[in-house]
C-alpha positions as CSV (number, residue, x, y, z in Angstrom):
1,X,0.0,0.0,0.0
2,X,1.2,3.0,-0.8
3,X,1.3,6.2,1.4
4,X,-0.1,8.9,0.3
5,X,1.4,13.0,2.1
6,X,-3.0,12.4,3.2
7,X,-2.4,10.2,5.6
8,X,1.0,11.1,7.5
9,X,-1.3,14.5,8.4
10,X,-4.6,12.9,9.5
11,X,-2.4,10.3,12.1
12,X,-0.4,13.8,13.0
13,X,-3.7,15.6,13.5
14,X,-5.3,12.4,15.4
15,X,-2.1,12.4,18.0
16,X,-2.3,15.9,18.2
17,X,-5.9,15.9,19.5
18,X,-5.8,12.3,21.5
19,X,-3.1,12.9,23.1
20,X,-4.4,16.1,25.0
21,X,-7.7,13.8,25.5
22,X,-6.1,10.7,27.0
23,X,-3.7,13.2,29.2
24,X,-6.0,15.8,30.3
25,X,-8.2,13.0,31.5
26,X,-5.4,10.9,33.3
27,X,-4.0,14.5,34.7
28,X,-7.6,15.2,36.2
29,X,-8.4,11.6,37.4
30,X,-4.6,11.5,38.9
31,X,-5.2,15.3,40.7
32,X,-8.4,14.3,41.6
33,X,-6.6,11.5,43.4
34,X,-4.0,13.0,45.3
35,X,-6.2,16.0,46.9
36,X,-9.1,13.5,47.9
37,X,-7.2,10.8,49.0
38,X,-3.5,10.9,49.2
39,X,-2.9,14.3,50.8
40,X,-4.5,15.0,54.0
41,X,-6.5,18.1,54.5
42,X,-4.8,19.9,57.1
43,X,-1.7,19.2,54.6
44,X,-3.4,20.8,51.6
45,X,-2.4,24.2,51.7
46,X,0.9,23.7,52.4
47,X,1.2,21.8,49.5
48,X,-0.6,24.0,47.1
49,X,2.4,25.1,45.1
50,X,3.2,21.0,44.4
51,X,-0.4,20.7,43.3
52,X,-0.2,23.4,40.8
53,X,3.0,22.4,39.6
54,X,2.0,19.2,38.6
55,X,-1.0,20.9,37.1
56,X,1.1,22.4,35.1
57,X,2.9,19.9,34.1
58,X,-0.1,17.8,32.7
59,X,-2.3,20.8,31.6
60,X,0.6,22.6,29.5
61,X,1.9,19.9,27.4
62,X,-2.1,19.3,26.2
63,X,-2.5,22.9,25.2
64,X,0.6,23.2,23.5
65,X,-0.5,19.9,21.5
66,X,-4.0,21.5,20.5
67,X,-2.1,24.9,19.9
68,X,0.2,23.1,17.4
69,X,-2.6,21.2,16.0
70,X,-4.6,24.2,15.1
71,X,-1.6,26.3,13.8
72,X,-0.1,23.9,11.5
73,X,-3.7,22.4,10.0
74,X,-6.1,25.6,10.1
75,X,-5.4,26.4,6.5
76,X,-6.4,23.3,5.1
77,X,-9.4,23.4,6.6
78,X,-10.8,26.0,4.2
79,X,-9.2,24.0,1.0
């Protein structure tokens, strides 16, 4: 089978969208996690900063992806 440029894009434009799916929703469940259950809540203010630094570290790597994704592939969505 041959490849066509068509189908390198769409798999580049499917990782670029799952990929903020599947970690977004991993990032959330795992946050979710650690404030409920793992960290105790007279703990939870002291270790706000740790929180939102692995917030950033999920959230920021998802919007980058989407940002990427819509850069490189908005003008072939009016061809």
């Amino acid at each position: 089978m041959l490849l066509t440029k068509e189908k390198p894009k769409k798999l580049i434009r499917f990782i670029l969208l799952f990929f903020p799916i599947l970690m977004g929703a991993m990032g959330t469940i795992t946050l979710v996690v650690l404030v409920t259950w793992l960290i105790p809540p007279k703990d939870l203010l002291s270790q706000l900063p740790a929180i939102i630094l692995i917030a950033i570290v999920i959230y920021v790597p998802c919007i980058i992806s989407l940002l990427v994704r819509y850069s490189f592939f908005k003008k072939e969505e009016g061809s």
